[in-house]
C-alpha positions as a Markdown table, in Angstrom:
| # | Residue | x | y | z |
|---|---|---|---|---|
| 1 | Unk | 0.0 | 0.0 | 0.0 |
| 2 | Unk | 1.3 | 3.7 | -0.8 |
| 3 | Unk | 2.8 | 5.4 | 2.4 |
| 4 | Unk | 0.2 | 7.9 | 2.9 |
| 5 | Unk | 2.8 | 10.4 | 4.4 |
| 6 | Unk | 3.3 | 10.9 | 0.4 |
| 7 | Unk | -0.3 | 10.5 | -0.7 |
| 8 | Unk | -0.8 | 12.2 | -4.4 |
| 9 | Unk | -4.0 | 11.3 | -5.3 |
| 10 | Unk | -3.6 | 12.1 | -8.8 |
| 11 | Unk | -0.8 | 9.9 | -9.3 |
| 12 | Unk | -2.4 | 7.0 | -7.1 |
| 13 | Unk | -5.9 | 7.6 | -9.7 |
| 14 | Unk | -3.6 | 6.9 | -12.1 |
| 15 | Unk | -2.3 | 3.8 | -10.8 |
| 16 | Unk | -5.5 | 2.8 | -10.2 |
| 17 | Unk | -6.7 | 3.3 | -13.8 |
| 18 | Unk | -3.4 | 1.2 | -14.8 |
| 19 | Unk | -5.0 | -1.8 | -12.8 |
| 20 | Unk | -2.9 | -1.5 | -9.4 |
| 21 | Unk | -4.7 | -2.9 | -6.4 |
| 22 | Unk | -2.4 | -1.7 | -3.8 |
| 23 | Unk | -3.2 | 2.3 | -4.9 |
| 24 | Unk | -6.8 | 1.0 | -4.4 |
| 25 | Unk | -6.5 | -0.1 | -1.3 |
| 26 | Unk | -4.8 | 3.4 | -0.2 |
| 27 | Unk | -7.9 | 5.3 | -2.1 |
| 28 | Unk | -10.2 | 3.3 | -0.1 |
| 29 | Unk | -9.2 | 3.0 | 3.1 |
| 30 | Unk | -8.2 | 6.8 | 2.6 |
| 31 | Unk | -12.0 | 7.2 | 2.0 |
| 32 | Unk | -13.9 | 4.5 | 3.2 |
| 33 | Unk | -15.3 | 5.7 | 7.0 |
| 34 | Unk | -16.2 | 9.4 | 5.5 |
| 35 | Unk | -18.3 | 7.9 | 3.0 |
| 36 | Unk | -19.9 | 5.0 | 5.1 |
| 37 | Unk | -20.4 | 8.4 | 7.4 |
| 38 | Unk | -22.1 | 10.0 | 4.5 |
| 39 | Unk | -24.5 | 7.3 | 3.4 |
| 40 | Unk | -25.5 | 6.5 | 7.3 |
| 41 | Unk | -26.8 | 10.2 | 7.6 |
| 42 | Unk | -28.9 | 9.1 | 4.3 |
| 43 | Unk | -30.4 | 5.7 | 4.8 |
| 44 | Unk | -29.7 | 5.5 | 8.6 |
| 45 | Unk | -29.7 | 1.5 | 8.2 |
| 46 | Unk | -25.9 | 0.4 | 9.0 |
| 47 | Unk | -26.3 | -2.8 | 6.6 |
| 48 | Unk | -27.6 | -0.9 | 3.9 |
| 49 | Unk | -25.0 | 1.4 | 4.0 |
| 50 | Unk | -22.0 | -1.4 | 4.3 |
| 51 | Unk | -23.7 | -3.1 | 1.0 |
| 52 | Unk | -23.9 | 0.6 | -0.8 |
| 53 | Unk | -20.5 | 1.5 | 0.1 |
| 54 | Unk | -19.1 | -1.8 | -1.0 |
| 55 | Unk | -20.5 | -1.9 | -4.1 |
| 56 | Unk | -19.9 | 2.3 | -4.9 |
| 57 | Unk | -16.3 | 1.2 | -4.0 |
| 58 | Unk | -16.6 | -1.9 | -6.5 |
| 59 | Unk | -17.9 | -0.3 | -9.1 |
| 60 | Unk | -15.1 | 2.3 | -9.0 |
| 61 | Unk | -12.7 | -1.0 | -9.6 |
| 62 | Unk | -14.8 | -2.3 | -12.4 |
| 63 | Unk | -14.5 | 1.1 | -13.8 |
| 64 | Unk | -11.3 | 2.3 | -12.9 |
| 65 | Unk | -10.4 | 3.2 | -16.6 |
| 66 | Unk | -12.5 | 6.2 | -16.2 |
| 67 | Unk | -10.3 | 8.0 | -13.4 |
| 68 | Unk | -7.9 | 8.9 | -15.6 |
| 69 | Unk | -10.3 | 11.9 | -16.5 |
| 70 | Unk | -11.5 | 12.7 | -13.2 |
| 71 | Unk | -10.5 | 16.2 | -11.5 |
| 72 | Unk | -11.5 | 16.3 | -8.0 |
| 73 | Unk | -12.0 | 12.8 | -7.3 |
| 74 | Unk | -13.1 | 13.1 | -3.9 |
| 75 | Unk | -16.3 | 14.8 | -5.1 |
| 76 | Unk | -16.7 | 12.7 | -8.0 |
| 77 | Unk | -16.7 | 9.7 | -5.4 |
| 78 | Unk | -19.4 | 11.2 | -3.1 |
| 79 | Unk | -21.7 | 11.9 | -6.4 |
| 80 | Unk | -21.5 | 8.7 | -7.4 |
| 81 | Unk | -22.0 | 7.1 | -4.0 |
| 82 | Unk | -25.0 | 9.5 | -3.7 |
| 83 | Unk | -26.7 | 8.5 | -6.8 |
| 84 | Unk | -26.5 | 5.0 | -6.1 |
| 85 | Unk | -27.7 | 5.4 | -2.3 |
| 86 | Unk | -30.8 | 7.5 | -3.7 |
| 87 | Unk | -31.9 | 5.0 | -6.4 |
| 88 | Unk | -31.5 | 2.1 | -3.6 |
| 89 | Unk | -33.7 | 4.5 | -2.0 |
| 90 | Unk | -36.3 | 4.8 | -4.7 |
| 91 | Unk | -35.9 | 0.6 | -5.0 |
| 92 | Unk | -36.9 | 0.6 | -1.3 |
| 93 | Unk | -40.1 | 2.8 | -1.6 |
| 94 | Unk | -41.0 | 1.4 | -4.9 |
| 95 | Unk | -41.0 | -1.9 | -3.2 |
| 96 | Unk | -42.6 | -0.6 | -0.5 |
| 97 | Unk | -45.7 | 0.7 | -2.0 |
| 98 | Unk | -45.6 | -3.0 | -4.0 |
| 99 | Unk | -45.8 | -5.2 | -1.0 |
| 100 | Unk | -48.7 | -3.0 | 0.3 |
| 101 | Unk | -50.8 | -3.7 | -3.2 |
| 102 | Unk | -49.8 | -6.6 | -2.9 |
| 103 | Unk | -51.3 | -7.7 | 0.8 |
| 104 | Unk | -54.3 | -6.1 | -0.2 |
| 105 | Unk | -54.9 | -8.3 | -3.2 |
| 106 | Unk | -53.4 | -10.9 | -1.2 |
| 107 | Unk | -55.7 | -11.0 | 1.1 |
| 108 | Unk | -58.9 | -10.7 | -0.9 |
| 109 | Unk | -57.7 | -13.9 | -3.0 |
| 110 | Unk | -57.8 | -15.9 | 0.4 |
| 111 | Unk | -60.8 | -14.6 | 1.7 |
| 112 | Unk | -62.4 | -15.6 | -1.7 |
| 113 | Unk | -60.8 | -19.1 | -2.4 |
| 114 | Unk | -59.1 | -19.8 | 0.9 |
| 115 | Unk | -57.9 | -23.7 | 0.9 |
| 116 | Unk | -58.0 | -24.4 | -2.8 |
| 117 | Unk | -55.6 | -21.8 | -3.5 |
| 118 | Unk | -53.1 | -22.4 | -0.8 |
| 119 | Unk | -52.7 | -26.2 | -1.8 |
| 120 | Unk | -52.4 | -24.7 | -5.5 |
| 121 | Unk | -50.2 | -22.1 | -4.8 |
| 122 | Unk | -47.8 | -24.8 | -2.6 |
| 123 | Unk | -47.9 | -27.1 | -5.1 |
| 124 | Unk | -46.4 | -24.6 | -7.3 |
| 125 | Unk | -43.9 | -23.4 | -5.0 |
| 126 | Unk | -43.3 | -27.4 | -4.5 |
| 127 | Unk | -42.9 | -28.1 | -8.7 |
| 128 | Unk | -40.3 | -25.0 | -8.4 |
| 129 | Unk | -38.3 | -26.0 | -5.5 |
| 130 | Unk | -37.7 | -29.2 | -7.4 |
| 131 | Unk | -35.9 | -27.4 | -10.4 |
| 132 | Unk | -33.3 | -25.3 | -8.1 |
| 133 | Unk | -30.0 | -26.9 | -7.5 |
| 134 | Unk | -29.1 | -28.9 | -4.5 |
| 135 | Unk | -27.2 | -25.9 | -2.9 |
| 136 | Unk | -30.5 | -23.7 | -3.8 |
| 137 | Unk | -32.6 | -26.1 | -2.5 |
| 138 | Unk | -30.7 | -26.3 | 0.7 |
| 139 | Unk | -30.1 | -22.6 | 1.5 |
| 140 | Unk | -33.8 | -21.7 | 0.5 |
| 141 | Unk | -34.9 | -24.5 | 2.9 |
| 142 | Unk | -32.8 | -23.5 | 5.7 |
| 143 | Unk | -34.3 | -19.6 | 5.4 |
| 144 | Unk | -37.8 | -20.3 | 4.5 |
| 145 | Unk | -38.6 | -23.5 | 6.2 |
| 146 | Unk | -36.2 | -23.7 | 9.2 |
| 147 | Unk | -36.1 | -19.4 | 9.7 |
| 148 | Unk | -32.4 | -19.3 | 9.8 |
| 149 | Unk | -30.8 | -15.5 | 9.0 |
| 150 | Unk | -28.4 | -15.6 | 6.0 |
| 151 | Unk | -25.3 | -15.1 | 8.2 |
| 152 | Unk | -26.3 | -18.2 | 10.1 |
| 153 | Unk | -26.4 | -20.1 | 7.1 |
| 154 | Unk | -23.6 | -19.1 | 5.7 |
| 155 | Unk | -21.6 | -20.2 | 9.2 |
| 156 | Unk | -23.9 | -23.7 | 9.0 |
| 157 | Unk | -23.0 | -24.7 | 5.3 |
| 158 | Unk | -19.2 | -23.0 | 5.5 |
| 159 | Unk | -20.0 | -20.5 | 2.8 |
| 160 | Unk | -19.4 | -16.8 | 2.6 |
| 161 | Unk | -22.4 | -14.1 | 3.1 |
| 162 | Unk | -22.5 | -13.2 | -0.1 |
| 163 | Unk | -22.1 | -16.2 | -1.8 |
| 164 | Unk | -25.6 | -17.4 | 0.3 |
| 165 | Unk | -27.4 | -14.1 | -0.5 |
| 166 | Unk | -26.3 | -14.8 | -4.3 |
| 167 | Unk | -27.7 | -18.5 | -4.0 |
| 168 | Unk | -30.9 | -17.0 | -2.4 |
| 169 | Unk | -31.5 | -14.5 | -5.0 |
| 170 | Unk | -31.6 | -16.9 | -7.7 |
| 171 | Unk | -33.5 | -19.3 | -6.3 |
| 172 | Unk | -36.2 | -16.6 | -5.9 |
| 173 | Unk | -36.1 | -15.5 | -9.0 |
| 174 | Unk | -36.3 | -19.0 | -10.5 |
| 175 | Unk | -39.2 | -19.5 | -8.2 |
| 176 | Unk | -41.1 | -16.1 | -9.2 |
| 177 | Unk | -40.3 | -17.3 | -13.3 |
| 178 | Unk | -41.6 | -21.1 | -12.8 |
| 179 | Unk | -44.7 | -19.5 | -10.9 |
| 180 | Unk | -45.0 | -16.8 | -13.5 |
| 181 | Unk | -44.9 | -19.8 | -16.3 |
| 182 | Unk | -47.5 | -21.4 | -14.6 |
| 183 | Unk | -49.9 | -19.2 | -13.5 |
| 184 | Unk | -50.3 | -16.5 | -16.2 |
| 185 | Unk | -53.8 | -15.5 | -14.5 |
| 186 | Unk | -52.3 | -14.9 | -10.9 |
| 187 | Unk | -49.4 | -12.2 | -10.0 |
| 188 | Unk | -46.4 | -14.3 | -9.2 |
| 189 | Unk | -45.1 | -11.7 | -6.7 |
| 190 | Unk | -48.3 | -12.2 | -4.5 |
| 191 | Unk | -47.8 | -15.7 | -4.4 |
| 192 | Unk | -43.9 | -15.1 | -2.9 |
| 193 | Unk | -45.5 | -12.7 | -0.6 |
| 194 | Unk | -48.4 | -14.8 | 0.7 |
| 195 | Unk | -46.2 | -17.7 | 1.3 |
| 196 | Unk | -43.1 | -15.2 | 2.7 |
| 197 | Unk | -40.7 | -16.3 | -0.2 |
| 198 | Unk | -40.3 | -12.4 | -1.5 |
């Protein structure tokens, strides 16, 4: 890592841009509390603003090309953190307003057709659990069926965080498509929701 006594950000940018992961390292660690700092004041939710910094920080990386070009990269940074906290934000809310829609219409469905539509709708969700793949299956399971939080699976089944959030996300979504496939007529999103999958 650079010796921060002889930080010049322009020529560690540079570095960056040339691929080097130690000048990252410096630009992020130089950074990282301010901006967690930052994005705490805005969601006020300290895992949301772990997973936002992360990824701001990550895209930066993916991107680093582009820093060549930037002036004052310190304010660049905080824009682009900003913009991505806000539409997280506006994902949130969006969602938000969904999930109430969607208990509403929820709950009319089961007031008019209680039992035959929760043995159809677990039928479905059974057919779909079949097609995911055993490590799916088994993290699915182990949050749905037996409540476990995702960092409690991840110490159970020896797995990183993310790599069980990953697993989770695409089981739901191939849960929401087979459910979507088989019942055109029926929102496939109150179907996750009635049965706590979403």
């Amino acid at each position: 890592m650079l010796d921060h006594t002889q930080y010049d950000e322009k020529e560690v940018l540079l570095r960056i841009a040339s691929g080097d992961a130690d000048a990252f390292g410096t630009i992020f660690y130089r950074y990282h509390q301010e901006l967690a700092d930052y994005v705490l004041r805005l969601t006020r939710s300290q895992c949301m603003t772990e997973e936002i910094v992360q990824d701001t920080f990550l895209k930066i990386w993916m991107k680093k090309e582009q820093l060549v070009v930037v002036k004052d990269f310190r304010a660049w940074l905080f824009t682009v953190c900003r913009n991505y906290t806000f539409n997280s934000l506006r994902q949130i809310a969006r969602a938000t307003l969904q999930q109430q829609a969607w208990i509403a219409q929820v709950i009319q469905e089961a007031h008019d057709n209680e039992e035959p539509a929760r043995e159809y709708y677990f039928s479905l969700i059974d057919e779909a659990l079949g097609q995911l793949s055993p490590q799916q299956q088994k993290i699915f399971l182990l949050s749905r069926r037996d409540g476990l939080k995702q960092e409690d699976i991840a110490r159970q089944l020896q797995l990183s965080r993310h790599t069980v959030k990953r697993h989770m996300s695409l089981a739901l979504h191939a849960i929401e498509a087979y459910v979507r496939i088989h019942t055109p007529k029926v929102l496939p999103s109150l179907i996750l929701l009635l049965f706590g999958l979403s």
